[in-house]
C-alpha positions in Angstrom: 13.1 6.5 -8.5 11.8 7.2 -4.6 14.2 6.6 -1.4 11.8 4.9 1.1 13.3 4.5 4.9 10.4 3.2 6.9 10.2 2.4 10.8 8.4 -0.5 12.6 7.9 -1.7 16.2 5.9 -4.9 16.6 5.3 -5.3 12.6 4.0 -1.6 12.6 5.0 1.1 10.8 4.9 3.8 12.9 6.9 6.9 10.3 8.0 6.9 7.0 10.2 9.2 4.9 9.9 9.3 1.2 12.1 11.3 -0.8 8.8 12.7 -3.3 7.5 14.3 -0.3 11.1 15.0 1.1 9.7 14.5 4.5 8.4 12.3 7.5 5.0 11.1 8.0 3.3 9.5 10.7 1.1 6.8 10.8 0.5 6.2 14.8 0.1 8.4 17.8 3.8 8.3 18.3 5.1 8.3 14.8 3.3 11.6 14.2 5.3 13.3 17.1 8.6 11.8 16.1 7.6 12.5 12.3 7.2 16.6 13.8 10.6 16.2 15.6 12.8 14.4 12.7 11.0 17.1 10.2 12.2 19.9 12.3 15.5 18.7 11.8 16.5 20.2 7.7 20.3 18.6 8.6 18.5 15.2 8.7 16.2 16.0 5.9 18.7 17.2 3.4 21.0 14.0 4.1 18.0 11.8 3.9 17.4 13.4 0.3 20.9 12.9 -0.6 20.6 9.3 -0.1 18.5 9.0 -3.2 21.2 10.1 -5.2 24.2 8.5 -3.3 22.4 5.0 -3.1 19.1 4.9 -5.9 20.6 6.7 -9.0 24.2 4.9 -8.4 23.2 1.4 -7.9 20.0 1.8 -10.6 21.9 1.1 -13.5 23.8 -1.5 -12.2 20.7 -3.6 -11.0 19.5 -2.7 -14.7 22.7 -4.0 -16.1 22.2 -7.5 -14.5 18.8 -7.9 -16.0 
């Protein structure tokens, strides 16, 4: 299971966090400076990892359940 949280602007993704790498990447001029800024942040970082667990691993076996 991997927590994705992507950003767009226009239909572009611009940064991406993914809770393998347990960081931001960029993928445009400006999403590499804010992916520097919001992975500079380890307050953000470790609540975006927890998000895997709070939201993926609790709803996983109830979408599992439905099948």
């Amino acid at each position: 299971i991997e927590y994705i949280r992507s950003y767009y602007f226009n239909k572009v993704e611009y940064a991406r966090f993914t809770s393998s790498l347990g960081k931001f990447v960029g993928f445009t001029q400006y999403g590499l400076k804010q992916a520097d800024y919001w992975n500079s942040d380890t307050s953000y970082l470790a609540q975006l990892n927890a998000e895997k667990e709070r939201y993926c691993l609790h709803n996983i076996g109830i979408w599992f359940s439905n099948i």
